[in-house]
TORPA-4810 file (N, C-alpha, C, O; in nm, 3 decimals):
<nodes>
NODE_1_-23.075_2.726_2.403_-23.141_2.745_2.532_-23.222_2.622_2.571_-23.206_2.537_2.658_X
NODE_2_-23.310_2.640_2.480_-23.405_2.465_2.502_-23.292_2.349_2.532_-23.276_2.308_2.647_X
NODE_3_-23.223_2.304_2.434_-23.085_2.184_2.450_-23.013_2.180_2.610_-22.999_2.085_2.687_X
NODE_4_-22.978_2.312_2.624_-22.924_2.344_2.758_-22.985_2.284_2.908_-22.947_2.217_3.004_X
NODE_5_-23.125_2.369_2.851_-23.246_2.306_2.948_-23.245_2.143_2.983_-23.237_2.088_3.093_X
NODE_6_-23.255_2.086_2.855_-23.263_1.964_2.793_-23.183_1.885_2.900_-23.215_1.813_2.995_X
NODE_7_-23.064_1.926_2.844_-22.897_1.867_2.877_-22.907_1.867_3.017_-22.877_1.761_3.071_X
NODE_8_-22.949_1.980_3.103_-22.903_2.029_3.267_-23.023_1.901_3.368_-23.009_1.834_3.471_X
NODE_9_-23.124_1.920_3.277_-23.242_1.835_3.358_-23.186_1.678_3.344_-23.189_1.603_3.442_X
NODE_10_-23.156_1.653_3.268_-23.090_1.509_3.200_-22.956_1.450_3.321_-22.939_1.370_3.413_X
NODE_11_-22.900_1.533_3.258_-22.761_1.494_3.364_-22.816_1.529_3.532_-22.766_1.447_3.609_X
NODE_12_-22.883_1.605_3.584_-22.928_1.637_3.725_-22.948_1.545_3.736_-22.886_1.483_3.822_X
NODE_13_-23.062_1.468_3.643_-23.147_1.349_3.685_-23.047_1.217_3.728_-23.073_1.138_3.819_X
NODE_14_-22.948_1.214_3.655_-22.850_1.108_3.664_-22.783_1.144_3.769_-22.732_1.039_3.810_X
NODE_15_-22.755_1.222_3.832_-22.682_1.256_3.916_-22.755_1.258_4.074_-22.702_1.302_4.176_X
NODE_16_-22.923_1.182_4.059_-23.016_1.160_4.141_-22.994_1.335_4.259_-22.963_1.324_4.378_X
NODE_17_-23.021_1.484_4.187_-23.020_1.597_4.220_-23.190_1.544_4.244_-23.255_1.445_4.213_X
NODE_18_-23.222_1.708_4.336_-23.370_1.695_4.323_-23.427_1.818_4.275_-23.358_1.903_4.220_X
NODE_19_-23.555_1.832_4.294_-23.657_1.893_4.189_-23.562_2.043_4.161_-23.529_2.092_4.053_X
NODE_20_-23.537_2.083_4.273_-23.457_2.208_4.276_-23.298_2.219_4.184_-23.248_2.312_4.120_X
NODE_21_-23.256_2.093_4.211_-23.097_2.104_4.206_-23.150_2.068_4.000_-23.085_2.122_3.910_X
NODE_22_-23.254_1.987_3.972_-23.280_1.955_3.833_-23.327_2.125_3.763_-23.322_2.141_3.641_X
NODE_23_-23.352_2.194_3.818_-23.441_2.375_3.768_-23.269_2.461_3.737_-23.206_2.507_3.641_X
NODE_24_-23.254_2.444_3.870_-23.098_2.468_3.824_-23.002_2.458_3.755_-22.963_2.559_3.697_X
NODE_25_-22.926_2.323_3.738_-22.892_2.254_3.655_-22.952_2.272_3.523_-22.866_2.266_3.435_X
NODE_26_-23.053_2.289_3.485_-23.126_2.364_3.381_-23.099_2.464_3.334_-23.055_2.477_3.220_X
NODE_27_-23.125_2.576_3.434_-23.086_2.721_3.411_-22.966_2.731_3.383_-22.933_2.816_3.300_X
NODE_28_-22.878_2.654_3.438_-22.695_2.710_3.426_-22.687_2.643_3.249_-22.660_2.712_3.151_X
NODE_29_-22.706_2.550_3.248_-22.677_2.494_3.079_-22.783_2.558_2.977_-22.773_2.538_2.856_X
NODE_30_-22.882_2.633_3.033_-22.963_2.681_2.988_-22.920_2.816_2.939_-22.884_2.812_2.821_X
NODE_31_-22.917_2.891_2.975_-22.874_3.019_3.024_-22.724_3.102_3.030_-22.689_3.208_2.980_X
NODE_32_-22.646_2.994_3.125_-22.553_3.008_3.117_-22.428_3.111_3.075_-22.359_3.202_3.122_X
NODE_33_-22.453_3.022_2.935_-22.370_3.101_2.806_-22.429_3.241_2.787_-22.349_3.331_2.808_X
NODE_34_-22.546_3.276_2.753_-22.598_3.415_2.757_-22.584_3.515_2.845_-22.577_3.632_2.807_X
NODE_35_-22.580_3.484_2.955_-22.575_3.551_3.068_-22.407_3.565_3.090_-22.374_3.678_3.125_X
NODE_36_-22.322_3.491_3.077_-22.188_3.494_3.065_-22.133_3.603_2.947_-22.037_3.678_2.961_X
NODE_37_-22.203_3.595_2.849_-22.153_3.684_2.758_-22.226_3.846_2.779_-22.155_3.944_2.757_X
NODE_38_-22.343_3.861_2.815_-22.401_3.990_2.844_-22.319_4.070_2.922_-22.294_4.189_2.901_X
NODE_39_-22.257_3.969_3.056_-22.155_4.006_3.230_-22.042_4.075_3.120_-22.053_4.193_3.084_X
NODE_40_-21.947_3.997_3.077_-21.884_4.057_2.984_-21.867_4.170_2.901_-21.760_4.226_2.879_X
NODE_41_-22.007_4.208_2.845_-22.006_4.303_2.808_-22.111_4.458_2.895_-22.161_4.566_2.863_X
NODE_42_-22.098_4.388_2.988_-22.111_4.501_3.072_-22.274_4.556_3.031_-22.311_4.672_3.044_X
NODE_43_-22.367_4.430_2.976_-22.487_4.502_2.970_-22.603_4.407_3.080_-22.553_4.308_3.135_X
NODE_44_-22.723_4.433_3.104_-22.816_4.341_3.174_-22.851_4.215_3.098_-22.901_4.221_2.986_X
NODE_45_-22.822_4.093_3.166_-22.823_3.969_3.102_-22.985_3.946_3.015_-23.086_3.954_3.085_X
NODE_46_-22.997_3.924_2.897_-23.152_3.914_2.882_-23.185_3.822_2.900_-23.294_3.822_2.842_X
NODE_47_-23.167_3.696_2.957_-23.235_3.581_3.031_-23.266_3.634_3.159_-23.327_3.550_3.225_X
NODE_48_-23.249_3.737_3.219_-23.359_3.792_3.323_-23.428_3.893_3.319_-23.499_3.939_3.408_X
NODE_49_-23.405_3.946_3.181_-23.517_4.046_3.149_-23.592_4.058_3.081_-23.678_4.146_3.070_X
NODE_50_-23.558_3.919_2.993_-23.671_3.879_2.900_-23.774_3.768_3.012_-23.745_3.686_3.100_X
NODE_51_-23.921_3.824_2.942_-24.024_3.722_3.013_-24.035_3.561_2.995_-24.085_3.488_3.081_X
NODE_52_-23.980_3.511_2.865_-23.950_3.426_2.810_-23.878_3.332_2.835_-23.906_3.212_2.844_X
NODE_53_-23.747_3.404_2.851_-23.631_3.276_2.882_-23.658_3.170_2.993_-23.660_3.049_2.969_X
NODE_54_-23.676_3.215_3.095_-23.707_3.161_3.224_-23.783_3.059_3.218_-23.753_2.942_3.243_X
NODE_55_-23.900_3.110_3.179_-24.014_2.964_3.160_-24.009_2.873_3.059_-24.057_2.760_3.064_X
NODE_56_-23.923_2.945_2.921_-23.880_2.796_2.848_-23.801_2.703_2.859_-23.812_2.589_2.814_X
NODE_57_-23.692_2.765_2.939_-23.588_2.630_3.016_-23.670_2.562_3.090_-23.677_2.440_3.084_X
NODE_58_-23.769_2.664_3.201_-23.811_2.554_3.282_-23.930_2.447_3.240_-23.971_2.349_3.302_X
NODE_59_-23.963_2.489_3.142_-24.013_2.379_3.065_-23.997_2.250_2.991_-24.051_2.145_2.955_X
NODE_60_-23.838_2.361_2.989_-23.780_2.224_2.890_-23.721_2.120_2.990_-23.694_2.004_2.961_X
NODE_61_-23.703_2.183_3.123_-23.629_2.131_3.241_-23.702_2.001_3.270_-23.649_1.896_3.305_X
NODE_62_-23.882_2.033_3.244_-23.940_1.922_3.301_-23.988_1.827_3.216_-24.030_1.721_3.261_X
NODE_63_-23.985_1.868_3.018_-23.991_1.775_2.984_-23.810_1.644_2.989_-23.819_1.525_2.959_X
NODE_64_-23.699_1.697_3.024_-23.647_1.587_3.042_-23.595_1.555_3.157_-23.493_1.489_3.176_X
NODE_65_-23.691_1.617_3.262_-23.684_1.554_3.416_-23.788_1.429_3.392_-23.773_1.343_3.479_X
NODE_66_-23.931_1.383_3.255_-23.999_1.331_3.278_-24.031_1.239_3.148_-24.129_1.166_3.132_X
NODE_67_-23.887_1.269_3.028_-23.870_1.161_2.970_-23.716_1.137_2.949_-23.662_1.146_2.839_X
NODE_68_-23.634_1.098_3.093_-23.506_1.118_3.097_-23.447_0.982_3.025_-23.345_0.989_2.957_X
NODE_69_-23.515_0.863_3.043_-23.494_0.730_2.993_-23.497_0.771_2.827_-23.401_0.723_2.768_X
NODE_70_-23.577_0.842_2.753_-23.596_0.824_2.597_-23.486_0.923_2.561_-23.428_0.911_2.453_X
NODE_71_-23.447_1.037_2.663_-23.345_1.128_2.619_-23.218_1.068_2.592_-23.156_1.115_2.497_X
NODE_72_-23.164_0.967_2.660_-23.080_0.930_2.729_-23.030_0.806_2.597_-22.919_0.771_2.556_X
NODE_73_-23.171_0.764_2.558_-23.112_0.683_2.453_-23.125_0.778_2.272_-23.071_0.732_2.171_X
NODE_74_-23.176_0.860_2.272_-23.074_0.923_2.174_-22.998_1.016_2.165_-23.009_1.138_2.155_X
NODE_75_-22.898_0.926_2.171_-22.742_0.996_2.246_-22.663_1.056_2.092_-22.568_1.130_2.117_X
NODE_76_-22.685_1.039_1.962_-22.628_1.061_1.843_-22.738_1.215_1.845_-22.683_1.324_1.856_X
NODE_77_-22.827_1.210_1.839_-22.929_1.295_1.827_-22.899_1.415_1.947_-22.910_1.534_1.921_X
NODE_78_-22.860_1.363_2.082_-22.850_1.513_2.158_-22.741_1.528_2.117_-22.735_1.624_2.040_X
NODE_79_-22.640_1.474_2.134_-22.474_1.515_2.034_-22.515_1.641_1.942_-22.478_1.757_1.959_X
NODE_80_-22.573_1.606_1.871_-22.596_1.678_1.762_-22.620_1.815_1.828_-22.539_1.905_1.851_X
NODE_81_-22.768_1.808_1.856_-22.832_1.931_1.930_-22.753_2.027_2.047_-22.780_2.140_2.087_X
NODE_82_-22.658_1.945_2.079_-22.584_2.040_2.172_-22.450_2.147_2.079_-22.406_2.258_2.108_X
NODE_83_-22.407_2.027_1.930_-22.320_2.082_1.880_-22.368_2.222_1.823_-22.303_2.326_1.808_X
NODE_84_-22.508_2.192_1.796_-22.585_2.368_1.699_-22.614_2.432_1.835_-22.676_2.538_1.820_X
NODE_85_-22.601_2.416_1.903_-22.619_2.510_2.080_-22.512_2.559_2.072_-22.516_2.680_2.054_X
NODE_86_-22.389_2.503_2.081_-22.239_2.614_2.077_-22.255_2.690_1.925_-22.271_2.812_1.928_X
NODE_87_-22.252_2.629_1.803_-22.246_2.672_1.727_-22.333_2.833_1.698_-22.285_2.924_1.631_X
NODE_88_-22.463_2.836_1.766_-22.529_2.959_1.786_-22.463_2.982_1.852_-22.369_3.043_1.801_X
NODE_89_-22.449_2.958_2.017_-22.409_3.082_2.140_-22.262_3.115_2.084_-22.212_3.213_2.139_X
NODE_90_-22.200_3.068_2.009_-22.040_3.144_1.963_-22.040_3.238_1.865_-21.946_3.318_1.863_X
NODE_91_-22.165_3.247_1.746_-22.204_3.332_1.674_-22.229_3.432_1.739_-22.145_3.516_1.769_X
NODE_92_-22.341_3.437_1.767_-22.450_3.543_1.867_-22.316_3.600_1.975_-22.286_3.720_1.984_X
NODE_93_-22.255_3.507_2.040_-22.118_3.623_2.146_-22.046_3.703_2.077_-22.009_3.813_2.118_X
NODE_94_-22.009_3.634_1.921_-21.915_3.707_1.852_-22.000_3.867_1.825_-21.966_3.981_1.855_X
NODE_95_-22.106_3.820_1.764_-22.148_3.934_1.675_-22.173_4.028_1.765_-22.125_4.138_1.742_X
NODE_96_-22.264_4.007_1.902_-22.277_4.110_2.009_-22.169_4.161_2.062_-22.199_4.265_2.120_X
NODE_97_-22.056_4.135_2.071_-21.932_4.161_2.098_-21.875_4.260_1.991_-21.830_4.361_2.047_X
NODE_98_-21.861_4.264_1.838_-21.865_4.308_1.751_-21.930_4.422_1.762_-21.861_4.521_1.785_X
NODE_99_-22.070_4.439_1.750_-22.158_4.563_1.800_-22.155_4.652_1.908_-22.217_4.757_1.919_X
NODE_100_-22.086_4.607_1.979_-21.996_4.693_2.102_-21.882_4.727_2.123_-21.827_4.766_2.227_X
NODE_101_-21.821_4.702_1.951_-21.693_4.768_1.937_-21.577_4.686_2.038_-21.516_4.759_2.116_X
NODE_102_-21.552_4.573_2.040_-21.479_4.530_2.135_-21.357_4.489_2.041_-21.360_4.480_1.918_X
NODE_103_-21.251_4.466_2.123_-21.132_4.433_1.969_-21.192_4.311_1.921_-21.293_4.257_1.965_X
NODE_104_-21.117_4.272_1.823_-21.138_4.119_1.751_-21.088_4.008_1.864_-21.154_3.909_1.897_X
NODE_105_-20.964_4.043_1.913_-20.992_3.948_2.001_-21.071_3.898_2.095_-21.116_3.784_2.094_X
NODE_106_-21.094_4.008_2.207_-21.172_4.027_2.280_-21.301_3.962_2.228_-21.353_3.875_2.297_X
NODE_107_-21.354_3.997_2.113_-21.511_3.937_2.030_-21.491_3.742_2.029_-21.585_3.664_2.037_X
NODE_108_-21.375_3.712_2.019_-21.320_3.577_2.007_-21.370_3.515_2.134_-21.449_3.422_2.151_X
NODE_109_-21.290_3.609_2.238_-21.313_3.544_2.362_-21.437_3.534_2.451_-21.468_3.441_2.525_X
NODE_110_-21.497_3.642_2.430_-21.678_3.636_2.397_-21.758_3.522_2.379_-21.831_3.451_2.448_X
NODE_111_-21.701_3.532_2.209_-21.795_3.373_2.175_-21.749_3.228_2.269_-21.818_3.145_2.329_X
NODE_112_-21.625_3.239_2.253_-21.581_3.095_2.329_-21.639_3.095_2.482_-21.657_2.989_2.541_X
NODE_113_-21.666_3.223_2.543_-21.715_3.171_2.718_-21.849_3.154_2.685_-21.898_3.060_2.747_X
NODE_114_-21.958_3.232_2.584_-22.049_3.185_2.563_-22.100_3.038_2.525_-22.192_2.972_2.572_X
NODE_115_-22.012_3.009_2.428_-22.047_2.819_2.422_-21.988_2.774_2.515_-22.030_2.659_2.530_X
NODE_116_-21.905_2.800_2.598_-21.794_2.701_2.691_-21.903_2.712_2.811_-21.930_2.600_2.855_X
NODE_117_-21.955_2.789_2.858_-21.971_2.827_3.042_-22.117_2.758_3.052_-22.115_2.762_3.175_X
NODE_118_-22.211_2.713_3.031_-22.337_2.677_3.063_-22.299_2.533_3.086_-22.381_2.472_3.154_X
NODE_119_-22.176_2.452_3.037_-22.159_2.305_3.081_-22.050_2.317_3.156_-22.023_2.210_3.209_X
NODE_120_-21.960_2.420_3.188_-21.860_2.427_3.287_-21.931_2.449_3.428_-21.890_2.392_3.530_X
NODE_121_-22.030_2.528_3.427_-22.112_2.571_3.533_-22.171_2.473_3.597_-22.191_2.478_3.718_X
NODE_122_-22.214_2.344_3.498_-22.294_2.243_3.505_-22.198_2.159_3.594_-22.218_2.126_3.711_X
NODE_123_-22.067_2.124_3.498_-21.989_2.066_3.584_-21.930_2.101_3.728_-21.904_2.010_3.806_X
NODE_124_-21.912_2.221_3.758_-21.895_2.266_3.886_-21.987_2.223_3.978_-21.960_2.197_4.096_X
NODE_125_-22.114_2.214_3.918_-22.189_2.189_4.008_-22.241_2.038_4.063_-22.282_1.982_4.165_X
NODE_126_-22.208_2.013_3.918_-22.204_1.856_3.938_-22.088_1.743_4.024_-22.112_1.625_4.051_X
NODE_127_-21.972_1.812_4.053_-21.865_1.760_4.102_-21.761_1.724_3.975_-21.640_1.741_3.966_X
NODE_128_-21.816_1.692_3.922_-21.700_1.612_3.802_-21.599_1.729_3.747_-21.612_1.850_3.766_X
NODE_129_-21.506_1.671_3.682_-21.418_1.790_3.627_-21.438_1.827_3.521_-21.496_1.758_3.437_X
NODE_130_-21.397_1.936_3.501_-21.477_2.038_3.380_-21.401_1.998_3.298_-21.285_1.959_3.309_X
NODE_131_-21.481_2.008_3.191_-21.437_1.899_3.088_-21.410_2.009_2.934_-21.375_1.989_2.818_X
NODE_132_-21.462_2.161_3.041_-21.385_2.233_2.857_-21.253_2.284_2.875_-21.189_2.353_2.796_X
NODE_133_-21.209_2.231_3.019_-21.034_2.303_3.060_-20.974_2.128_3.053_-20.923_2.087_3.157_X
NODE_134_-20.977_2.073_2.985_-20.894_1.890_2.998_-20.916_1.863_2.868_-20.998_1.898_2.783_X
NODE_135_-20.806_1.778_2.875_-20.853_1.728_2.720_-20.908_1.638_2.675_-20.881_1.536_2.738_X
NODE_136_-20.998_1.615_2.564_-21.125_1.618_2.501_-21.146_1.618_2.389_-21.063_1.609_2.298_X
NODE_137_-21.283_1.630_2.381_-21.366_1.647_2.235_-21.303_1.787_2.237_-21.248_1.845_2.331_X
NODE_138_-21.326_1.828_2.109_-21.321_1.958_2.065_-21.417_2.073_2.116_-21.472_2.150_2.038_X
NODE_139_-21.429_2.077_2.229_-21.540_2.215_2.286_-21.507_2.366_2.247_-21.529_2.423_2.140_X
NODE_140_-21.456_2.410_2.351_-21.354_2.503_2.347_-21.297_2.550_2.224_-21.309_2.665_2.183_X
NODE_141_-21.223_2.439_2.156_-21.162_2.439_2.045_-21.219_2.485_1.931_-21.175_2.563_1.847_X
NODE_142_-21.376_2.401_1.942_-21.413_2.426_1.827_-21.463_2.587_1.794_-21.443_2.651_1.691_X
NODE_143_-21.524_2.623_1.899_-21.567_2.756_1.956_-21.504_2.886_1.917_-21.563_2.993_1.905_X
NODE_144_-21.357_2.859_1.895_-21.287_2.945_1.879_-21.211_2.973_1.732_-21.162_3.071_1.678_X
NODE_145_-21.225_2.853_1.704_-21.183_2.864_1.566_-21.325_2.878_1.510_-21.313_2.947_1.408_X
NODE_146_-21.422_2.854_1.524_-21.520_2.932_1.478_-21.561_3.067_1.482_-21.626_3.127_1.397_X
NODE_147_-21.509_3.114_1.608_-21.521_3.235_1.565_-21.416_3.328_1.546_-21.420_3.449_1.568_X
NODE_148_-21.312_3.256_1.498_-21.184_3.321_1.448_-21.245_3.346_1.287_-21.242_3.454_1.228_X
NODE_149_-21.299_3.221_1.236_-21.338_3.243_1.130_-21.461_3.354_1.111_-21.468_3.439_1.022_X
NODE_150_-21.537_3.334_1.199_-21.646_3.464_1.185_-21.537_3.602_1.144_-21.549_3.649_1.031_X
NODE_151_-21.445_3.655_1.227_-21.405_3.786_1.249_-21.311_3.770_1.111_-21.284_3.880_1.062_X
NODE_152_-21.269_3.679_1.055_-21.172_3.647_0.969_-21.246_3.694_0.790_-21.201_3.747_0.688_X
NODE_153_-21.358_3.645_0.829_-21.450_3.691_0.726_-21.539_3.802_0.715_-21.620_3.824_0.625_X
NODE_154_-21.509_3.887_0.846_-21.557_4.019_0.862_-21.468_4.108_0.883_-21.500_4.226_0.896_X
NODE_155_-21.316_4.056_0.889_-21.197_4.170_0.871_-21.215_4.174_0.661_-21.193_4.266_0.583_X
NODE_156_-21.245_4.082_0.645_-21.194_4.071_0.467_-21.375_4.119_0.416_-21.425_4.068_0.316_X
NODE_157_-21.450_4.217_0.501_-21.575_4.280_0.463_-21.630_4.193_0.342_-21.649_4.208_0.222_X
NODE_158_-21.645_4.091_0.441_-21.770_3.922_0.362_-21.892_3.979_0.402_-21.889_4.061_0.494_X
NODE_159_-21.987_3.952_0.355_-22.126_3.975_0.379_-22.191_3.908_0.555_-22.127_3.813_0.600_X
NODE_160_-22.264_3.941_0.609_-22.298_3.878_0.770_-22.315_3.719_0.750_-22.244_3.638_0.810_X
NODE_161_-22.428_3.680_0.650_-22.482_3.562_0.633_-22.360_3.462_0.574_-22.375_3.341_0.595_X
NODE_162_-22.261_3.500_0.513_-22.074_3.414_0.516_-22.093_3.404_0.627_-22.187_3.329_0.653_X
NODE_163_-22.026_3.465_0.739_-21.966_3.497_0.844_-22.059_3.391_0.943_-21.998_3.331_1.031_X
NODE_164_-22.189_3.371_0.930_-22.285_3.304_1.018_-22.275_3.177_0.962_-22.251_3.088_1.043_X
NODE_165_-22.287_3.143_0.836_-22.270_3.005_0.781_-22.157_2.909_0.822_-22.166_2.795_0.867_X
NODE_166_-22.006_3.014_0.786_-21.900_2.917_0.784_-21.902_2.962_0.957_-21.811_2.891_0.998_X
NODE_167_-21.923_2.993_1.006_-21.855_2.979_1.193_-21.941_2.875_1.231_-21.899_2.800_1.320_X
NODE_168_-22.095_2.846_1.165_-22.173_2.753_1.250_-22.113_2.651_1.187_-22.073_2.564_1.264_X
NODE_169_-22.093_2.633_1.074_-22.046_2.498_1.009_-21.917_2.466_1.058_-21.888_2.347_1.053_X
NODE_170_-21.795_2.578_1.127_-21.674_2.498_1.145_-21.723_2.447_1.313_-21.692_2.334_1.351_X
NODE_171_-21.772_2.506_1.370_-21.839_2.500_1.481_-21.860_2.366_1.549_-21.793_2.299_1.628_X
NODE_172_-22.027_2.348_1.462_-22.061_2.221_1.469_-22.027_2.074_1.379_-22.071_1.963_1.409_X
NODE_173_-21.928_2.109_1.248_-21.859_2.037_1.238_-21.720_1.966_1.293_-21.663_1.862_1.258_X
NODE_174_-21.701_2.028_1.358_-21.569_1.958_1.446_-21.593_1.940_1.582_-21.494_1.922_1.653_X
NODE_175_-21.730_1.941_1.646_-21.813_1.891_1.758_-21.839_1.758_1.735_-21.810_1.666_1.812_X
NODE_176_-21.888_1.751_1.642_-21.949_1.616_1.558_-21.828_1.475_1.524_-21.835_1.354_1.549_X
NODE_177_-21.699_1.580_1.441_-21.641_1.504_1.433_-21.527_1.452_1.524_-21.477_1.340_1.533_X
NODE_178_-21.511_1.524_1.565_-21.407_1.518_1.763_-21.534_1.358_1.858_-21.501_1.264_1.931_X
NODE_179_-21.651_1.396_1.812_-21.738_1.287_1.884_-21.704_1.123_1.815_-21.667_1.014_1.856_X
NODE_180_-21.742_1.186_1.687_-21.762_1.085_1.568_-21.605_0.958_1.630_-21.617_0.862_1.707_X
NODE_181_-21.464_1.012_1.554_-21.383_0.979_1.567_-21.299_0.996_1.672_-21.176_0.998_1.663_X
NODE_182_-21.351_1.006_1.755_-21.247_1.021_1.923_-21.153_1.153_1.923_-21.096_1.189_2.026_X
NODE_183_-21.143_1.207_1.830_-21.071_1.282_1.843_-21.031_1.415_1.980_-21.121_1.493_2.012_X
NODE_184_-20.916_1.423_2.036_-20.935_1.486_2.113_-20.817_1.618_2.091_-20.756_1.638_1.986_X
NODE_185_-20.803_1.695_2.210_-20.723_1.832_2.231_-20.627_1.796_2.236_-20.628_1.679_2.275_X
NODE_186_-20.496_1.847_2.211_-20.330_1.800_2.235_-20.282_1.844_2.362_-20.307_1.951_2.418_X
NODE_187_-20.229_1.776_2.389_-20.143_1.786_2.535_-20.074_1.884_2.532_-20.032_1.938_2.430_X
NODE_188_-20.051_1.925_2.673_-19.941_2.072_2.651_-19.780_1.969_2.679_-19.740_1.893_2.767_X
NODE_189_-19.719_2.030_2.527_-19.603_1.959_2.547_-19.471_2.025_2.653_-19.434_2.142_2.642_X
NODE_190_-19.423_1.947_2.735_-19.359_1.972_2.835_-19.212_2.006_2.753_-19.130_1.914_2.748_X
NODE_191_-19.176_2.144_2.683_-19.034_2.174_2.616_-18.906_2.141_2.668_-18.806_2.085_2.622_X
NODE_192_-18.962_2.237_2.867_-18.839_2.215_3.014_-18.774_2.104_2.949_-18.670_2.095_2.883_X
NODE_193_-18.902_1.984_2.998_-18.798_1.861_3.010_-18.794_1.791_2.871_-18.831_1.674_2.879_X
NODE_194_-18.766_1.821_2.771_-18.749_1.781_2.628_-18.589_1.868_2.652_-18.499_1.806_2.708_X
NODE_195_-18.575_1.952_2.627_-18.448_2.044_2.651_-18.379_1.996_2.743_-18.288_1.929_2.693_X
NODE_196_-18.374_1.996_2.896_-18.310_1.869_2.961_-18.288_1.779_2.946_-18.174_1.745_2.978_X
NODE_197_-18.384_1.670_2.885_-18.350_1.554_2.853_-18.224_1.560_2.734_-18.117_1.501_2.754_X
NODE_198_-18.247_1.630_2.621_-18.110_1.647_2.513_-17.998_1.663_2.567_-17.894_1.604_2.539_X
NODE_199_-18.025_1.789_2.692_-17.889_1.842_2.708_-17.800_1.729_2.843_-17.697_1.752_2.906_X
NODE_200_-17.896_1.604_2.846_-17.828_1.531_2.936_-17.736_1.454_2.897_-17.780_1.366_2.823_X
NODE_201_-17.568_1.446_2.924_-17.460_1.350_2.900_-17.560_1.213_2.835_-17.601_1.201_2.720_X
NODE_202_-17.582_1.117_2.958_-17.601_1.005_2.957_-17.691_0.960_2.822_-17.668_0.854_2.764_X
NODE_203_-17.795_1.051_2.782_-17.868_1.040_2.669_-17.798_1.087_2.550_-17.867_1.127_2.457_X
NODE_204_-17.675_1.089_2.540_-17.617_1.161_2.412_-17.657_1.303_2.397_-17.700_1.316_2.283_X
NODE_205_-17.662_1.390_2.447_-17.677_1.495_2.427_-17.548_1.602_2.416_-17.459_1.531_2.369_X
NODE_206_-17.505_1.708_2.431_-17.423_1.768_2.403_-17.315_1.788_2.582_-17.347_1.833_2.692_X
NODE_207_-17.178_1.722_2.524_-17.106_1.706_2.657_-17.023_1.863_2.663_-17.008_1.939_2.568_X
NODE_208_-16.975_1.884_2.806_-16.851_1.971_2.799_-16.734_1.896_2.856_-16.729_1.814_2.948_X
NODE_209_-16.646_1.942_2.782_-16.524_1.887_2.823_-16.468_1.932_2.995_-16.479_2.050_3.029_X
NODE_210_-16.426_1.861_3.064_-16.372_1.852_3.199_-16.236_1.940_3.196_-16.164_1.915_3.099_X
NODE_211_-16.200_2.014_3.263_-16.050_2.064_3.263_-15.951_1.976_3.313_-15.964_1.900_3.409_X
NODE_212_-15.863_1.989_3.250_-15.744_1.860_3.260_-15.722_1.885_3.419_-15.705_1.995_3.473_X
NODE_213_-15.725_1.766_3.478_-15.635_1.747_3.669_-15.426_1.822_3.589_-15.363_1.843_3.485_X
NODE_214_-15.422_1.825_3.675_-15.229_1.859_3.681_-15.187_1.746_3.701_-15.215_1.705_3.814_X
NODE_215_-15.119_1.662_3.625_-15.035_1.547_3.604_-15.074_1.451_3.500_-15.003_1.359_3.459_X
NODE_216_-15.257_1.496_3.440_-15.283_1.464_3.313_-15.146_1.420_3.248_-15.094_1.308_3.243_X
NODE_217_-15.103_1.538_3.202_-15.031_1.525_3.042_-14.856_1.606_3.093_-14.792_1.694_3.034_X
NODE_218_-14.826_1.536_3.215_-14.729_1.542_3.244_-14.604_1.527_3.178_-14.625_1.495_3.061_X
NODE_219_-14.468_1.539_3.205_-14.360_1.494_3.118_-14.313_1.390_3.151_-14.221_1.340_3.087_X
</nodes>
């Protein structure tokens, strides 16, 4: 929540938004994810019904509306802090999802809009293209295989504190390392035209024979 805050006031600021569009921008990376996963499950979001939430984003909104230059240069350090931000909001979607009896999948898809939607929101609003539907760092990705592993270790009745360890660790380890080493998402491979291309003559691919003209193989 704080990071979110962090993150929304940061990028507003760069994006020369004003006091309003920076509170905002706050709230959506702030918030976001929580409120995305509550809609989902069909209960009242508690970032508006808790007294709390509200004023600690916007707090956090203004400490980096007002040290955006020092934020800005530790860039290894918010990396980080944003990677344990998904890594909670994909836990916390899974498990609340879980407690409401939702299938396993369904609990999957939970956690992943919870880490995914507070910087998609951001980006919508920001103009730029959303950067957890393109390919990329591992966002999305990581999100989900984290909490494949959560449910993976709670179909095989692992204890809660497994289940919280290894999802934050696959989580925010492949946030880190998708950053670290460039690593990005795979392309959707185009099969159509892989299969066309084989089945084309000119490329060696597989010919049919022509029916003989009449005078072919005359006498």
């Amino acid at each position: 929540m704080v990071v979110g805050g962090l993150a929304g006031a940061v990028t507003a600021a760069r994006d020369r938004f004003d006091v309003f569009g920076v509170l905002l921008l706050a709230v959506v990376m702030g918030l976001g994810g929580g409120i995305a996963r509550d809609l989902l499950l069909g209960v009242r979001p508690v970032a508006v019904t808790s007294r709390y939430y509200l004023p600690t984003v916007a707090a956090a909104a203004l400490a980096g509306l007002l040290f955006t230059s020092l934020v800005r240069k530790l860039g290894i350090f918010f990396t980080l802090l944003e990677a344990l931000s998904d890594g909670l909001f994909t836990i916390v979607g899974v498990e609340k999802a879980l407690l409401y009896d939702l299938p396993y999948v369904s609990a999957a898809f939970v956690g992943v809009a919870a880490a995914v939607t507070g910087g998609l929101l951001a980006d919508m609003l920001s103009g730029r293209t959303v950067e957890a539907v393109k390919r990329g760092p591992w966002n999305a990705t990581a999100a989900l295989i984290g909490a494949v592993v959560y449910i993976v270790i709670a179909l095989l009745h692992g204890p809660t504190w497994a289940s919280r360890i290894a999802a934050f660790a696959v989580v925010v380890g492949m946030r880190l390392a998708s950053t670290h080493w460039g690593l990005q998402t795979p392309p959707v491979p185009d099969v159509g035209r892989k299969l066309a291309k084989e089945a084309s003559p000119g490329d060696g691919g597989p010919r049919t024979d022509a029916p003989e003209e009449p005078g072919d193989n005359g006498p």
